[in-house]
N, C-alpha and C positions, 0 to 999 in steps of 0.2 A: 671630236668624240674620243673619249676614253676606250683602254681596255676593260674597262670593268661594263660598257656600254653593252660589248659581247654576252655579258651573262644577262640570261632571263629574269622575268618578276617572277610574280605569281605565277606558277602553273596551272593549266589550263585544266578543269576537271571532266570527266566521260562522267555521263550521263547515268552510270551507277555509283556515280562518286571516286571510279579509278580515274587516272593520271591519263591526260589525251597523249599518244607518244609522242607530238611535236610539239614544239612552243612556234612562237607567231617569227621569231627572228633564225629567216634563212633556213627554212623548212626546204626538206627534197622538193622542187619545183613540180607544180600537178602539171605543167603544160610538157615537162621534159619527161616526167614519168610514161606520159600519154604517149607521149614518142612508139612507147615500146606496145610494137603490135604480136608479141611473142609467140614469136615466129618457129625459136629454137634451133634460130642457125649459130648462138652463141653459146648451145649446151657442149657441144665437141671440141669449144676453144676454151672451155673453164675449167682451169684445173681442179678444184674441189669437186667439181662435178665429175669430172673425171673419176675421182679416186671413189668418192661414194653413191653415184647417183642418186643423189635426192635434189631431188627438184627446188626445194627452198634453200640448196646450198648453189646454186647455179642463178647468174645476172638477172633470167625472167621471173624467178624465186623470189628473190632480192626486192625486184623491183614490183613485185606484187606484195609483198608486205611494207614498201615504206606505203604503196596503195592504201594499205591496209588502215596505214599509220593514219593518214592524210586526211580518211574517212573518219576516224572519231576512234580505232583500235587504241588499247593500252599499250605499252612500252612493256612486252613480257622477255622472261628470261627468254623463251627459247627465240624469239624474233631477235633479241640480243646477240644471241649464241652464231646465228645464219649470219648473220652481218660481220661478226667478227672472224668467222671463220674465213672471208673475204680475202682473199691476198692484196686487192687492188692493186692488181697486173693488169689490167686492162686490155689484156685479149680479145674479150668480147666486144670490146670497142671497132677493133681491126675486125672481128668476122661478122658485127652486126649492117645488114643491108639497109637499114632505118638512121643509121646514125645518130643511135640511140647517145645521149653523152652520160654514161653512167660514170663516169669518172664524178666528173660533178655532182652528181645524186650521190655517190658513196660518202664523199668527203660532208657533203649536206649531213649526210644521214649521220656519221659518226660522231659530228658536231654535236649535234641532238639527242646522241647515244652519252658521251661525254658530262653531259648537262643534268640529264632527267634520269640517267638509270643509277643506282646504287651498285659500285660494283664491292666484290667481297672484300675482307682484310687481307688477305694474298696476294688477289690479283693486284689491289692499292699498293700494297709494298713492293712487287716486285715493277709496275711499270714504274713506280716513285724513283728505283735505284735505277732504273734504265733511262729516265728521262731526268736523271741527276748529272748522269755522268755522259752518255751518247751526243748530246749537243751541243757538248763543252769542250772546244778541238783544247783548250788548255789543259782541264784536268784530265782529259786522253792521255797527253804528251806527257803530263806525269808517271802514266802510267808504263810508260814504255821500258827505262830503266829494271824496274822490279821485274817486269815483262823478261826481259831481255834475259837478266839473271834465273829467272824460273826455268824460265827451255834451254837457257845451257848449262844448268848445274846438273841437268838430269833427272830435277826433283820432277818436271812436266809428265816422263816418261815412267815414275815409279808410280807415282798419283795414279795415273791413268789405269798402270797393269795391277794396283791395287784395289781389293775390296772396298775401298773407303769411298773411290767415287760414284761407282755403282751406287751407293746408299745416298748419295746427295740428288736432290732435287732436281727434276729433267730440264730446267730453264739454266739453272746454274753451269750443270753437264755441257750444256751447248754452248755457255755463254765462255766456259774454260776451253773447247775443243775449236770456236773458231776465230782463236787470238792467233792475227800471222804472225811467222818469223818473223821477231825483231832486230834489222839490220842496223850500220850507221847513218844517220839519216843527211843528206844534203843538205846546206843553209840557202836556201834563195834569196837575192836580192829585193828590194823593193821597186827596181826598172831592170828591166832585161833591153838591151838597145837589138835594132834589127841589124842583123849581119850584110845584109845587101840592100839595096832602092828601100826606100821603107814604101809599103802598100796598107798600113791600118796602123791604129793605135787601138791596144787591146787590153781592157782590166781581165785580171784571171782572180775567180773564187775560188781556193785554196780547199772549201770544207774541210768538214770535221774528222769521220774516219779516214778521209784520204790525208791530209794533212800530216795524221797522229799515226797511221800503219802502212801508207805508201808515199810515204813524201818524195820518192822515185820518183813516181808516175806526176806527180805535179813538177821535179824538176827536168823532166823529161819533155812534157807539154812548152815548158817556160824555152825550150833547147830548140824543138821542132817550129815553133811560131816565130820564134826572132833567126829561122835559119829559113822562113817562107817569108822574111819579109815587114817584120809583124815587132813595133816598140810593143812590151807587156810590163804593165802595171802591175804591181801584186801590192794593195793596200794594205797597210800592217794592222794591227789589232781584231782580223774580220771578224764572226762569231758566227754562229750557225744560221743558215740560211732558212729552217724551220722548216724542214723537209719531213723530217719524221714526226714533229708534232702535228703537220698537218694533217702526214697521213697516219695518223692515230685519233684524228677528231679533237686535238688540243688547242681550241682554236686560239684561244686569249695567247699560250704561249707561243704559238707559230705569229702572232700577227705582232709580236713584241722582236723575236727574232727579223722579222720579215723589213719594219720600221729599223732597225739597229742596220742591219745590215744596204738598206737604200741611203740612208745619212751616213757610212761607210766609203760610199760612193759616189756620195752629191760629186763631192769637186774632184771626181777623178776625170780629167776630159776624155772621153774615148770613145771609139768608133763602136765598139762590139766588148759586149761580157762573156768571156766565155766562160763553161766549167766540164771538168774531164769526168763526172759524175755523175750514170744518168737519172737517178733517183732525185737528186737536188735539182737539175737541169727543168725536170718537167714542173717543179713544183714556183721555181724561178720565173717558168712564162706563164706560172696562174698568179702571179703577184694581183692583177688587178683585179682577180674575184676576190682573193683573199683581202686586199685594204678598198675594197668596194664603199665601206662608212668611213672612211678617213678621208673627208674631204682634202687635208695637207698633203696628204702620201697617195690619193689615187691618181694623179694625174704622173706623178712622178712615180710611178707603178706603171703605168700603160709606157711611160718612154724607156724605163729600165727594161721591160721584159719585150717589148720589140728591139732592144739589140742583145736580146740572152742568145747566141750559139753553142750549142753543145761543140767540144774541140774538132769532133769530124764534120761537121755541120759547116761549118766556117774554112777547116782547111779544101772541100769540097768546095767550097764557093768565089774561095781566091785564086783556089788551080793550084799548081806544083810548078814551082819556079829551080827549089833544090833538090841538085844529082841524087838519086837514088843509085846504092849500091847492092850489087847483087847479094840475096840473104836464102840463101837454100834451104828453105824451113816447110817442113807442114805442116799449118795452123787451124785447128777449129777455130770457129768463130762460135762463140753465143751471143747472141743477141738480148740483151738486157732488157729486160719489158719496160720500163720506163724510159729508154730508149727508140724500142723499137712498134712499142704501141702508144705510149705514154705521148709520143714526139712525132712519131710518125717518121722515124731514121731507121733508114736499113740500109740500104746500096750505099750510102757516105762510107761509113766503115768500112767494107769490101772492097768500092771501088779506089779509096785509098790503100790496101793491102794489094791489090791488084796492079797500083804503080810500082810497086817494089822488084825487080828481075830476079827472077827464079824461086818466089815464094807462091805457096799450092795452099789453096784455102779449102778443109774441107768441110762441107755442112753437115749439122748434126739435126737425129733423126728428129723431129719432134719436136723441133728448135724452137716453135714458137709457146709451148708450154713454159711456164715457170721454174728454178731451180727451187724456190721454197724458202729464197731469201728474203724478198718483199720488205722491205726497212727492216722491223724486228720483226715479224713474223714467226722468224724461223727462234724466238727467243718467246713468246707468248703462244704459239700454236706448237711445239718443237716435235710433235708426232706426225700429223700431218704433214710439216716443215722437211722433216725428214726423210718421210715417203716421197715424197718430191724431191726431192736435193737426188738418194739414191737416183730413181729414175732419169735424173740427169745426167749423174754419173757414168752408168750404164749405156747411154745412147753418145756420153761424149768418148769413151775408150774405147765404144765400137767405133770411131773413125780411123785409130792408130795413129792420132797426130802427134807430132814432136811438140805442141806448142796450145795450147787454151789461153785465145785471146776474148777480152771482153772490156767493160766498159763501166762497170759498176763495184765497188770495191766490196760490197754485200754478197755480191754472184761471186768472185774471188773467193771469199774464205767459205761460202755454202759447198760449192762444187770442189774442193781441195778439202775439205772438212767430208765428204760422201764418196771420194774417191780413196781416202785416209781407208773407210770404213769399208770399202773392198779389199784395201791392200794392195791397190794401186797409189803410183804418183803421178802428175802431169804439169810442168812446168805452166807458170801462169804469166799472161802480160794485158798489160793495157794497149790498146791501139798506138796509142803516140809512144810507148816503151818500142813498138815494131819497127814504126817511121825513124825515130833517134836513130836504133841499132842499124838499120840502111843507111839515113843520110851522112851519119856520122864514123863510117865504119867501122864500128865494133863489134861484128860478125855474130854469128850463130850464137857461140857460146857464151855472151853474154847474156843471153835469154836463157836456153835451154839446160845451160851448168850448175 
């Protein structure tokens, strides 16, 4: 099967001559929607519902208009509007007692949102430039140099305290204020050998923004896995894993990334894929919904994404063989929704910071809300986006940590971008930047400096 197999015929017409809102190819499933006996134990775990109580912006909302859809309803603006307001943070997942799988229904629904709705000349442009450039770890890394020169020449800091950026566009504004400091960036090898016994051979996915704005935290992972034991692979030319096209309803583009990236890895022999990025991570072990019509690629889809572990997921399962050095730090943790509802990981992260002697982890209020980064969310909803990232903020500086650890390089520049806008700062790291700086003794201020 083609990717053009993905795109619909004819659509389907309602009965007054409007547009039926699904087409017949991988419509929201009527048996999964039925799941949901709405209950409204998932209205106090959704953040948009949170911030506006309206019930059609909240999971049982959602899932009664794709209802809606399924029955013979139109594809209208405002069912559009509820859908997209959606972070697909998947909270409601964790607090629904029915084990409703609205992940899947969302990602359905978007698919079809994608397909059948017209959206304006704005919106088109601007996801066109975000879906130009976000899933292209190459022309990212282009970007870095200019990057680099902008925030230290000072021009970043004139821009900002001038009139001029106020006047530009709120998606732009957000898109200039959550560029990180551009360091120099590490080269990794294409084999990292294990330092002691070997216990696994491991391919690592590089991604896109991690790759092009933390290439730390990937040579960090590559430092911490061959120093637990672990040959790592790192396949040269990867390309994006179609993490954010999926979850933006892209489907044709996510299942071209999704193919590139499996023939990437045919001949890598290895025991486990890992990736230090939880947004790409979840989207990695749906590979077999997503090439479900690829006869070539599904079978090799089910064996790829039963050996995906996220980096804590896997250091978790092999155990801790290397010294940990004492690290006197106290570290919030955030828990990254596609981590920690997406995957179903919580205590891995923890209970790895908790190996470490003399580090205090402390939890933040509310932790299981969203920060408002959600892929690009926080670049197509940025008001919204915003109100959440604050409220983040706010509940991560009420802990007084020396240290904001996380797991997702989205939550990194949302919460350091909403703490900017307090006029606070708080040092950020990745898990495996924590484990490095103990096994490797490079102490405190290699994080917190």
């Amino acid at each position: 099967m083609t990717d053009e197999a993905v795109r619909p015929g004819q659509p389907a017409e309602h009965s007054h001559g409007q547009q039926e809102a699904f087409d017949l190819l991988h419509p929201p499933q009527r048996d999964l929607v039925d799941d949901c006996v709405h209950c409204g134990f998932c209205l106090p775990a959704c953040p948009t519902y949170d911030l506006w109580g309206e019930e059609m912006d909240s999971p049982r909302g959602r899932i009664h208009l794709m209802q809606a859809g399924l029955d013979g309803e139109p594809l209208s603006e405002s069912m559009v509007e509820h859908f997209d307001n959606c972070l697909g943070c998947m909270a409601c997942v964790t607090a629904c007692p029915s084990g409703v799988q609205y992940g899947t229904l969302i990602s359905e629904t978007r698919a079809q949102v994608e397909r059948r709705h017209e959206r304006s000349r704005s919106e088109k442009l601007l996801r066109s430039l975000i879906f130009s450039l976000f899933p292209h770890p190459k022309r990212l890394r282009l970007l870095r140099g200019p990057l680099a020169v902008y925030q230290k020449s000072g021009l970043a800091e004139r821009l900002r305290a001038s009139r001029l950026m106020g006047k530009m566009p709120k998606n732009l504004q957000v898109m200039e204020s959550l560029a990180p400091p551009i360091e120099r960036a590490p080269v990794l090898p294409r084999r990292v050998t294990a330092r002691r016994e070997r216990r696994a051979v491991v391919g690592m996915v590089t991604g896109c923004v991690q790759s092009a704005f933390f290439p730390d935290v990937n040579a960090a992972t590559a430092r911490v896995l061959a120093s637990e034991g672990c040959d790592v692979v790192i396949p040269e030319a990867q390309g994006c894993c179609g993490a954010l096209s999926e979850h933006s309803g892209r489907e044709p583009e996510a299942i071209r990334f999704a193919k590139s990236l499996l023939d990437t890895f045919a001949d890598a022999d290895v025991d486990y894929v890992v990736i230090n990025s939880a947004g790409c991570g979840s989207t990695l072990k749906e590979y077999p919904r997503l090439l479900q019509d690829y006869p070539e690629y599904a079978e090799r889809a089910e064996h790829f994404s039963q050996r995906v572990r996220d980096v804590s997921e896997l250091l978790t399962e092999l155990g801790p063989v290397a010294p940990r050095q004492p690290l006197p730090v106290e570290v919030a943790y955030h828990d990254a929704c596609h981590l920690s509802h997406g995957q179903g990981i919580r205590s891995q992260p923890r209970e790895l910071l908790r190996q470490i002697p003399e580090l205090t982890i402390r939890e933040i209020e509310r932790g299981e809300l969203c920060c408002g980064s959600a892929g690009i969310y926080n670049l197509l909803q940025p008001v919204a986006a915003e109100e959440l990232g604050d409220r983040k903020a706010a509940n991560v500086a009420k802990t007084r940590a020396e240290l904001l650890v996380t797991a997702n390089p989205g939550c990194s520049m949302q919460i350091r971008t909403a703490l900017e806008r307090r006029g606070e700062q708080m040092p950020m790291a990745h898990t495996v930047q924590v484990l490095d700086a103990s096994m490797h003794g490079f102490g405190k201020d290699r994080l917190t400096g």
